[in-house]
N, CA, C and O atoms as a CHARMM CRD file, in Angstrom:
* protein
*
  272
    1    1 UNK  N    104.40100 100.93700 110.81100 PROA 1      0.00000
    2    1 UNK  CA   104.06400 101.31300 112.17900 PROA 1      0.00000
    3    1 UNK  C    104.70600 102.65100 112.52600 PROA 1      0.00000
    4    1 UNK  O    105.48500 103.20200 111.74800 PROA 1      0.00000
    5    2 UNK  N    104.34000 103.20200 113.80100 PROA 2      0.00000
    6    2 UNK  CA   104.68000 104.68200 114.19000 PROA 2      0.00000
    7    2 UNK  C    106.52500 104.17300 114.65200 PROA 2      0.00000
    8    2 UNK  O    107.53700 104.87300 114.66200 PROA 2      0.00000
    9    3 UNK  N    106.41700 103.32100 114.84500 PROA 3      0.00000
   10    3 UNK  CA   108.25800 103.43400 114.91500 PROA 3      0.00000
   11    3 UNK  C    109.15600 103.29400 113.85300 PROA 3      0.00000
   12    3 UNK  O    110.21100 103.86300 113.57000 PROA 3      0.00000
   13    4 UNK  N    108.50900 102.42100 113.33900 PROA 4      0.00000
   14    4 UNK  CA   109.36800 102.43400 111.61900 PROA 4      0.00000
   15    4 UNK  C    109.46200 103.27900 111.27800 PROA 4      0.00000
   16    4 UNK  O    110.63300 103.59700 111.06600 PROA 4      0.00000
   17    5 UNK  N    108.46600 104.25400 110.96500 PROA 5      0.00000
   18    5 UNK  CA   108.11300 105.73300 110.68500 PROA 5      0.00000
   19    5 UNK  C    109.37200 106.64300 111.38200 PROA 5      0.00000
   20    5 UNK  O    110.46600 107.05200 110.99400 PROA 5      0.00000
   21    6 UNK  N    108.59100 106.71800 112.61600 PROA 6      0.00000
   22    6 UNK  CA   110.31600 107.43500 112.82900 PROA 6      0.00000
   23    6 UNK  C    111.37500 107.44300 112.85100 PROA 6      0.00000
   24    6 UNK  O    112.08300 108.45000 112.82900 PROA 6      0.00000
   25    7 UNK  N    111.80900 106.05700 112.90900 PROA 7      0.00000
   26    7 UNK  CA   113.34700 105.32900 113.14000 PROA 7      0.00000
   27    7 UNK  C    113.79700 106.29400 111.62100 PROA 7      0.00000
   28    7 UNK  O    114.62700 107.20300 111.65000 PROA 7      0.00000
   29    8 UNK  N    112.97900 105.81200 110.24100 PROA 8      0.00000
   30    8 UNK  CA   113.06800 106.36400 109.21700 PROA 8      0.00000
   31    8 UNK  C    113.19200 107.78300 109.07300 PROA 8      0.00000
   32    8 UNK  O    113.96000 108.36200 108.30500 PROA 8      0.00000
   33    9 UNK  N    112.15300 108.44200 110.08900 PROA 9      0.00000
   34    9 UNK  CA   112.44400 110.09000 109.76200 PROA 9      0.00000
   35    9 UNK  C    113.81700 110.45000 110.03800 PROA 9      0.00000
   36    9 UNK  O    114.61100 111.05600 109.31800 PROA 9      0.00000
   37   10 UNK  N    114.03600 109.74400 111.76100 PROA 10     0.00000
   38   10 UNK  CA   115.11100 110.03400 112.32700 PROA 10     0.00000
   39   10 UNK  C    116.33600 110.07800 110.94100 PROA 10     0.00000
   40   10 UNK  O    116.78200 111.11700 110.45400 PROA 10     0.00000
   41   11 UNK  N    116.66800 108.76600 110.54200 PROA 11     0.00000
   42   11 UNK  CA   117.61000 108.47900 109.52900 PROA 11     0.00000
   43   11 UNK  C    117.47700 109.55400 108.30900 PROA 11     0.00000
   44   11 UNK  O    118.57500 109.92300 107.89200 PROA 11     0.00000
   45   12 UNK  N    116.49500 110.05400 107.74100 PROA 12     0.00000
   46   12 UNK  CA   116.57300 111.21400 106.73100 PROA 12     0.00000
   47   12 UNK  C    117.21400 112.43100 107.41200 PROA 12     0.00000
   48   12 UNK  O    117.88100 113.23600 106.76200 PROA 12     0.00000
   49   13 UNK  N    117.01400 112.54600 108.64600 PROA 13     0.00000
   50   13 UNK  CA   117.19800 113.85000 109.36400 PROA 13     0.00000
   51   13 UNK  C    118.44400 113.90500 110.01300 PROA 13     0.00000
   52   13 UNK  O    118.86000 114.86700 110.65800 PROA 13     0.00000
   53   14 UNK  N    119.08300 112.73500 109.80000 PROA 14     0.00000
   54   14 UNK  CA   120.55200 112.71200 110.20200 PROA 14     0.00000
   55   14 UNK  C    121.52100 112.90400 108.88000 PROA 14     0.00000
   56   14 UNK  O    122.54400 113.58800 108.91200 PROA 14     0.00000
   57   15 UNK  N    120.88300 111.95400 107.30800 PROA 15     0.00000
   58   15 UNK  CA   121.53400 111.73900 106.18900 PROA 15     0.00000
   59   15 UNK  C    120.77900 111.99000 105.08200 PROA 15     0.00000
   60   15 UNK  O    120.86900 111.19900 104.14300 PROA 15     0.00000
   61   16 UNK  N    119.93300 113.08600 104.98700 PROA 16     0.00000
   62   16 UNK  CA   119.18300 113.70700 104.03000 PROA 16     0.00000
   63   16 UNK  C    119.26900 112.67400 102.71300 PROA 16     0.00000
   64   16 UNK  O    118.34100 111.90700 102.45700 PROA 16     0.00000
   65   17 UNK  N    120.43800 112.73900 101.94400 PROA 17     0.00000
   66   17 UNK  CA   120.41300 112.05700 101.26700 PROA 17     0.00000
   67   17 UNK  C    120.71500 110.19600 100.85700 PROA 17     0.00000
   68   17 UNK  O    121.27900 109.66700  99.90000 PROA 17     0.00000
   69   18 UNK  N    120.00300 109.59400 102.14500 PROA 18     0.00000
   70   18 UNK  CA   120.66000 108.20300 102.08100 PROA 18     0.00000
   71   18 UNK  C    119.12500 107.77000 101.62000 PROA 18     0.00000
   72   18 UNK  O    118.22900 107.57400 102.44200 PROA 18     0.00000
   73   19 UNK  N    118.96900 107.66000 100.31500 PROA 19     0.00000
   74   19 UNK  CA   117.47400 107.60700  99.65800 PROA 19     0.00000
   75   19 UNK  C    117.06100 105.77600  99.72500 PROA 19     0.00000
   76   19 UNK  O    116.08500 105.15900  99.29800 PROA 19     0.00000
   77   20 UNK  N    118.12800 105.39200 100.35700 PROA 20     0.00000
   78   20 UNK  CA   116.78700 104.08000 101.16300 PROA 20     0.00000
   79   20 UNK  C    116.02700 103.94500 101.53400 PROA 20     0.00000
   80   20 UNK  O    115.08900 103.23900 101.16300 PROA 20     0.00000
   81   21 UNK  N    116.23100 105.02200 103.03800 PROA 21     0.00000
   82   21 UNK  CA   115.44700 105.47800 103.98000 PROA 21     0.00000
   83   21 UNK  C    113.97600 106.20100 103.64200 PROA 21     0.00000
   84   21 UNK  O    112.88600 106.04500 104.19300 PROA 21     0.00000
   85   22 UNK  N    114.48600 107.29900 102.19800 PROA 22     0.00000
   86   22 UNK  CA   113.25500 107.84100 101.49400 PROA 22     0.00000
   87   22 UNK  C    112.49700 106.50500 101.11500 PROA 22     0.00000
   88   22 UNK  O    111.66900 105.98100 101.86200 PROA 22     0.00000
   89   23 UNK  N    112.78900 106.10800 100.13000 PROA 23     0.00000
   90   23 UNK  CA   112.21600 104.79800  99.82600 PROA 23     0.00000
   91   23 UNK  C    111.33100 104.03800 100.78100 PROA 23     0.00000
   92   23 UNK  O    110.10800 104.17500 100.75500 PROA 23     0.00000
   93   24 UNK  N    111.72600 103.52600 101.32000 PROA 24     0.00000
   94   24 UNK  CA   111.36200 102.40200 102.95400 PROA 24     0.00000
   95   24 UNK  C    109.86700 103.27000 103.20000 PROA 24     0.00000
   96   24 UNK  O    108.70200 102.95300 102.96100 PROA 24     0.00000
   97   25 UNK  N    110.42000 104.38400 103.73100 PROA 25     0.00000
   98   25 UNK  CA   109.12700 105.41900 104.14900 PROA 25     0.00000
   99   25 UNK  C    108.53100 106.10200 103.41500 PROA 25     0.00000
  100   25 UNK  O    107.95300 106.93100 104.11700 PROA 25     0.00000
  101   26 UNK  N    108.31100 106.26600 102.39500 PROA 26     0.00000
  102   26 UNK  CA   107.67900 106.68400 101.43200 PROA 26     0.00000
  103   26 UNK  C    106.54900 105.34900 101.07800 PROA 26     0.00000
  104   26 UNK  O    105.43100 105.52300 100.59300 PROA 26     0.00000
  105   27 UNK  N    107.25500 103.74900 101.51800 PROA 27     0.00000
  106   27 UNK  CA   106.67500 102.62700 100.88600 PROA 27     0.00000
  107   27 UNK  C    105.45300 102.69000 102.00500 PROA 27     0.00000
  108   27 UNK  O    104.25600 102.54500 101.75800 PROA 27     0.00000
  109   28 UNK  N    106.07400 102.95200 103.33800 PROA 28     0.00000
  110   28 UNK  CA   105.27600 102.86400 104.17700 PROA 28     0.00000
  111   28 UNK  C    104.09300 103.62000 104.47500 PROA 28     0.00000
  112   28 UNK  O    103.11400 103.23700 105.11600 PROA 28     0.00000
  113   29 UNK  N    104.32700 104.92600 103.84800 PROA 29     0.00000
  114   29 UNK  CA   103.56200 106.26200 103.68800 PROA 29     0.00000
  115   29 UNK  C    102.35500 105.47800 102.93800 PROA 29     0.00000
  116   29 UNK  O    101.23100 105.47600 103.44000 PROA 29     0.00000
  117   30 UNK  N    102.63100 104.81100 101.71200 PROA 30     0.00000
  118   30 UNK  CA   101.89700 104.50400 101.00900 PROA 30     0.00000
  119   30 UNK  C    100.81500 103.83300 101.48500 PROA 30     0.00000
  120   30 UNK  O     99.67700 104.15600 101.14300 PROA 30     0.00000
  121   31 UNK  N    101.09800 102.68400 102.44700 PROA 31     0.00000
  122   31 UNK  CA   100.21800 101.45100 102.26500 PROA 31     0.00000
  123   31 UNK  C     99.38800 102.24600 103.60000 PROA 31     0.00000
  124   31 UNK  O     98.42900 101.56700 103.96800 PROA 31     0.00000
  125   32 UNK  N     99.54100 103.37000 104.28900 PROA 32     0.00000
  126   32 UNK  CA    99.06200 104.16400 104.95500 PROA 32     0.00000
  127   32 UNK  C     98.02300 104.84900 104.32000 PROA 32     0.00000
  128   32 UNK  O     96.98700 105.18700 104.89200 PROA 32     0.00000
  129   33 UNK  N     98.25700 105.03600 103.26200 PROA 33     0.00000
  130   33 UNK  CA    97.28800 106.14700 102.46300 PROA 33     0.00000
  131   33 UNK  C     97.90600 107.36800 102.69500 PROA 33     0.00000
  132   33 UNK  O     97.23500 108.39800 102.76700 PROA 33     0.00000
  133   34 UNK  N     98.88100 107.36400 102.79600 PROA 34     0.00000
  134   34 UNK  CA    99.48500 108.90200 102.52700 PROA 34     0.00000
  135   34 UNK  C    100.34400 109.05900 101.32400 PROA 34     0.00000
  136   34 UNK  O    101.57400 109.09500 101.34300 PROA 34     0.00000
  137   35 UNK  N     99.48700 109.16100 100.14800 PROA 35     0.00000
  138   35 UNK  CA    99.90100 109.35000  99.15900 PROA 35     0.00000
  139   35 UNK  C    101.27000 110.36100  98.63400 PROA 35     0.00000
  140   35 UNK  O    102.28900 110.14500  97.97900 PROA 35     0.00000
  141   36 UNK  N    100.40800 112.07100  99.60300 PROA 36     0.00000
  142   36 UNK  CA   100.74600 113.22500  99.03800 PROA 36     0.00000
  143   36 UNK  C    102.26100 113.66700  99.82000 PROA 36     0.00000
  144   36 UNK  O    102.99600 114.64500  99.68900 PROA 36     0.00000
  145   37 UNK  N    102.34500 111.98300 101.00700 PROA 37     0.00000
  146   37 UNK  CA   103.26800 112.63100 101.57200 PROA 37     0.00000
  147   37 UNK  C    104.98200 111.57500 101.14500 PROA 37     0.00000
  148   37 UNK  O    106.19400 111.74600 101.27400 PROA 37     0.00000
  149   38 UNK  N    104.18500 110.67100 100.68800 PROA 38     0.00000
  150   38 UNK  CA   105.03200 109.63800  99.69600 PROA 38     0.00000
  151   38 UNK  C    105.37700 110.53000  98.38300 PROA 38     0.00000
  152   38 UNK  O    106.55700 110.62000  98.04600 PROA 38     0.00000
  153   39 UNK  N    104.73100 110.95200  97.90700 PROA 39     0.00000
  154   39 UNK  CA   104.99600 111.28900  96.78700 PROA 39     0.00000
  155   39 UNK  C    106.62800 112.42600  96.60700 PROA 39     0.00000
  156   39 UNK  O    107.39500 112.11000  95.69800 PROA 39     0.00000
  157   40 UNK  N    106.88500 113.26500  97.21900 PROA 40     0.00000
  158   40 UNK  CA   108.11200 114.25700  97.16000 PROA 40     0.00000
  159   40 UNK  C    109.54000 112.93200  97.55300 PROA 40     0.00000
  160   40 UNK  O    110.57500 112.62700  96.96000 PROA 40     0.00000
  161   41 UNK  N    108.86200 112.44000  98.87000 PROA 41     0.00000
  162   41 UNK  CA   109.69700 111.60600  99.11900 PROA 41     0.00000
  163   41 UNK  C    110.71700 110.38100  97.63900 PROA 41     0.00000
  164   41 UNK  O    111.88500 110.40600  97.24800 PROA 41     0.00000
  165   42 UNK  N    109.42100 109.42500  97.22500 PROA 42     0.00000
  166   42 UNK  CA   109.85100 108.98200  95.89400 PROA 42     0.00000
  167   42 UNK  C    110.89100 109.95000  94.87500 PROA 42     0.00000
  168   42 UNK  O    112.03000 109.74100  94.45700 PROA 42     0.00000
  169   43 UNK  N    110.14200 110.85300  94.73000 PROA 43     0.00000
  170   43 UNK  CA   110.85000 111.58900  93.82400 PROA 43     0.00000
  171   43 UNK  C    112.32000 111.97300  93.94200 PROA 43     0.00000
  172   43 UNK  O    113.20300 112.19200  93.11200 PROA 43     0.00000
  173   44 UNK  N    112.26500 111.97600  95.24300 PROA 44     0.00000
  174   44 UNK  CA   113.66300 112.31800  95.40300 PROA 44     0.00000
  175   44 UNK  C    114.58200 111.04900  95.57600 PROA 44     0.00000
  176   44 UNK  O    115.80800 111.03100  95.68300 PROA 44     0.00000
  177   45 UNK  N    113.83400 110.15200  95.57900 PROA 45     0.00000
  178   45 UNK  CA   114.62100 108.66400  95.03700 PROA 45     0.00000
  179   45 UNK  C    114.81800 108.56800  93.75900 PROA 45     0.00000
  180   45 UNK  O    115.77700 107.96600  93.27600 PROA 45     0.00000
  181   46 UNK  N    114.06100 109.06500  93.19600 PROA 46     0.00000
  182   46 UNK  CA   114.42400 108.65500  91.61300 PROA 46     0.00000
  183   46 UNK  C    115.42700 109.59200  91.06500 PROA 46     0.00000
  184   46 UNK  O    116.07300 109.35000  90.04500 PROA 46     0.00000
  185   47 UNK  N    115.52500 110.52300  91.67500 PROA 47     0.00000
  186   47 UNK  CA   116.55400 111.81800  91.47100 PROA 47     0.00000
  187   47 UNK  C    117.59200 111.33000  92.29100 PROA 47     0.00000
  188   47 UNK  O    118.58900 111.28400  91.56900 PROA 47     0.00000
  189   48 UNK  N    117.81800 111.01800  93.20100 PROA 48     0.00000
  190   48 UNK  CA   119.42500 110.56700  94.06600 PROA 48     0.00000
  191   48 UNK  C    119.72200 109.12900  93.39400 PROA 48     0.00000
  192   48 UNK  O    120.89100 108.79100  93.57900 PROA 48     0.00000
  193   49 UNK  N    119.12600 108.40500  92.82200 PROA 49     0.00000
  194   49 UNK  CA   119.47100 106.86100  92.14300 PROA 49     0.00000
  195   49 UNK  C    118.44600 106.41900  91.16800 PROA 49     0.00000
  196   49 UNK  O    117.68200 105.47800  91.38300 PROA 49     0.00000
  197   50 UNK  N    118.45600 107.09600  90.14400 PROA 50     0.00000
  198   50 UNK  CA   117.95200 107.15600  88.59000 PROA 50     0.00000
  199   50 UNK  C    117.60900 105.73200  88.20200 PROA 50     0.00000
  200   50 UNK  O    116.50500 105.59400  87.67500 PROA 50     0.00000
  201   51 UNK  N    118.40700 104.56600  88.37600 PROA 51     0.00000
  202   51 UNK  CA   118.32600 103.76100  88.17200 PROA 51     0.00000
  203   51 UNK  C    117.78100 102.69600  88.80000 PROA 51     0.00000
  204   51 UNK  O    117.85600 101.52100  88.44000 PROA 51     0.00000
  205   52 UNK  N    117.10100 103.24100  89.97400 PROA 52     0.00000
  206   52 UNK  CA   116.79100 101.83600  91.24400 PROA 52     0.00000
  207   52 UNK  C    115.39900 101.89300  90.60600 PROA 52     0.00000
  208   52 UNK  O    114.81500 102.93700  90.89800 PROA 52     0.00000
  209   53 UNK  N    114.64100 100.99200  89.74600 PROA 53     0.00000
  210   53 UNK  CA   113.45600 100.21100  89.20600 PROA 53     0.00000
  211   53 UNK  C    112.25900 100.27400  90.47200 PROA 53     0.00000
  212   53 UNK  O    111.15400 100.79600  90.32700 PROA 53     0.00000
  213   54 UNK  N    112.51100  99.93800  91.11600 PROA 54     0.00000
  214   54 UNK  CA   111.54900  99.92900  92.73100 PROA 54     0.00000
  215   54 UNK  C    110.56500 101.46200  92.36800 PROA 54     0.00000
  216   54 UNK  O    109.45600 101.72800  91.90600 PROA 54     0.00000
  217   55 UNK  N    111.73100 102.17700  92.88800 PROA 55     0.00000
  218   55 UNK  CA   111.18900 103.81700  93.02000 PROA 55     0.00000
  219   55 UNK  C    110.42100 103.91600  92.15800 PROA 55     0.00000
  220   55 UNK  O    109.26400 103.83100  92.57000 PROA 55     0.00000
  221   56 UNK  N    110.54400 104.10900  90.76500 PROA 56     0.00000
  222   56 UNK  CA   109.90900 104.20800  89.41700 PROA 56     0.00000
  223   56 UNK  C    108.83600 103.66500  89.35500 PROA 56     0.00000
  224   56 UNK  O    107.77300 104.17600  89.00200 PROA 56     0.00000
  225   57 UNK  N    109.08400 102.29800  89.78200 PROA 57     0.00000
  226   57 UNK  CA   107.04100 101.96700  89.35800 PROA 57     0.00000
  227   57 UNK  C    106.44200 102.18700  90.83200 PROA 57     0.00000
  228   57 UNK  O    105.23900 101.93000  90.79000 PROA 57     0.00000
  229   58 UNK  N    106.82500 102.55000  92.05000 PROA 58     0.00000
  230   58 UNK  CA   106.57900 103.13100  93.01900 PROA 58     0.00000
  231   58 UNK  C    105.46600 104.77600  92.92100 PROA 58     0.00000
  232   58 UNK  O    104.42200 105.29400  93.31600 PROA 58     0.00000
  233   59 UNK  N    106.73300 104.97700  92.04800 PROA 59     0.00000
  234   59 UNK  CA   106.34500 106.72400  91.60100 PROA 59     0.00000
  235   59 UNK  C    105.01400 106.92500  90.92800 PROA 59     0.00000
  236   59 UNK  O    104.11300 107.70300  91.24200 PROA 59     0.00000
  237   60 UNK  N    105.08400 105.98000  89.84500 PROA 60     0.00000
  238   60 UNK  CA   103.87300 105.64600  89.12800 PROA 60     0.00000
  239   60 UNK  C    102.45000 105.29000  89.52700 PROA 60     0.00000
  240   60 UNK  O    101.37200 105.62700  89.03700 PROA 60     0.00000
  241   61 UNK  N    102.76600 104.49300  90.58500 PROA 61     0.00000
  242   61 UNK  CA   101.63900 103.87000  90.88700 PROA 61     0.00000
  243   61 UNK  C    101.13900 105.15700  91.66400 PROA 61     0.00000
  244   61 UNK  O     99.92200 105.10500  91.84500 PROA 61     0.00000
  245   62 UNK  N    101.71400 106.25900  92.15700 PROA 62     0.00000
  246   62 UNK  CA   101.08300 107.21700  93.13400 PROA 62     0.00000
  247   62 UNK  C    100.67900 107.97600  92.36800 PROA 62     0.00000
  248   62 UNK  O     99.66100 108.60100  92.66600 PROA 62     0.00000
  249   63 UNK  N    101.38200 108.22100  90.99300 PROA 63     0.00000
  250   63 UNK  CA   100.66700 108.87700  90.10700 PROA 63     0.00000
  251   63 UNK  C     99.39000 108.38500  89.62200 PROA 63     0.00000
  252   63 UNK  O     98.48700 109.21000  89.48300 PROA 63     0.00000
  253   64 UNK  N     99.21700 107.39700  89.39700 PROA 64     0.00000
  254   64 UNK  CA    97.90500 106.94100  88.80400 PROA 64     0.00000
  255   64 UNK  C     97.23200 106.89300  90.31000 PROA 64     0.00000
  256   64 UNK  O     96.07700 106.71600  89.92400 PROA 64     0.00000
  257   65 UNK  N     97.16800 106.91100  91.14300 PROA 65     0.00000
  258   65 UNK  CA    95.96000 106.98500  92.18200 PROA 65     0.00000
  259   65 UNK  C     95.77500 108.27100  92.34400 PROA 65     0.00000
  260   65 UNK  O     94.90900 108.57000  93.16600 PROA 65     0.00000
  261   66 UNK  N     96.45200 109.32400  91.68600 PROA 66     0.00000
  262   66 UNK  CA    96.60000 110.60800  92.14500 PROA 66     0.00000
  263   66 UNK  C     95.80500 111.35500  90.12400 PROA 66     0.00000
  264   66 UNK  O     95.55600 112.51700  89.80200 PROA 66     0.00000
  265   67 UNK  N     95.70000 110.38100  89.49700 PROA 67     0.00000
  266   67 UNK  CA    94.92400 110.29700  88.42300 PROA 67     0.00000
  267   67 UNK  C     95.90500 110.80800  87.37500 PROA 67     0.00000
  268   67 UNK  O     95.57900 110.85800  86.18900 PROA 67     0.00000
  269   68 UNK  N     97.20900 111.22000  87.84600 PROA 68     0.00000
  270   68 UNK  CA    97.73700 111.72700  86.21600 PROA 68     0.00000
  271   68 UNK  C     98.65300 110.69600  85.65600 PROA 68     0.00000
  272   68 UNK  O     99.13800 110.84600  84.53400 PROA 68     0.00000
């Protein structure tokens, strides 16, 4: 929803790097159909916490709707 959304922007825009928040809204971006705007977001989850599994097949799946 449009508040989740922002509550979330708000929180990136206070703690740039607290990549939950990327996550969360990036998930939400998704099921929106905003692929292109999920996509930087993810990435920079998988780059601030290499290891969180979520992000990764997250990442993927935007890649394959995005065809590569």
């Amino acid at each position: 929803s449009a508040t989740v959304s922002g509550l979330l922007q708000q929180a990136l825009k206070a703690e740039s790097d607290f990549w939950p928040a990327a996550f969360e809204l990036a998930q939400l971006w998704e099921e929106e159909g905003k692929v292109a705007e999920a996509l930087p977001l993810l990435q920079r989850v998988v780059k601030s916490n290499p290891e969180y599994a979520p992000a990764h097949y997250s990442l993927s799946r935007i890649y394959a709707k995005q065809g590569n």
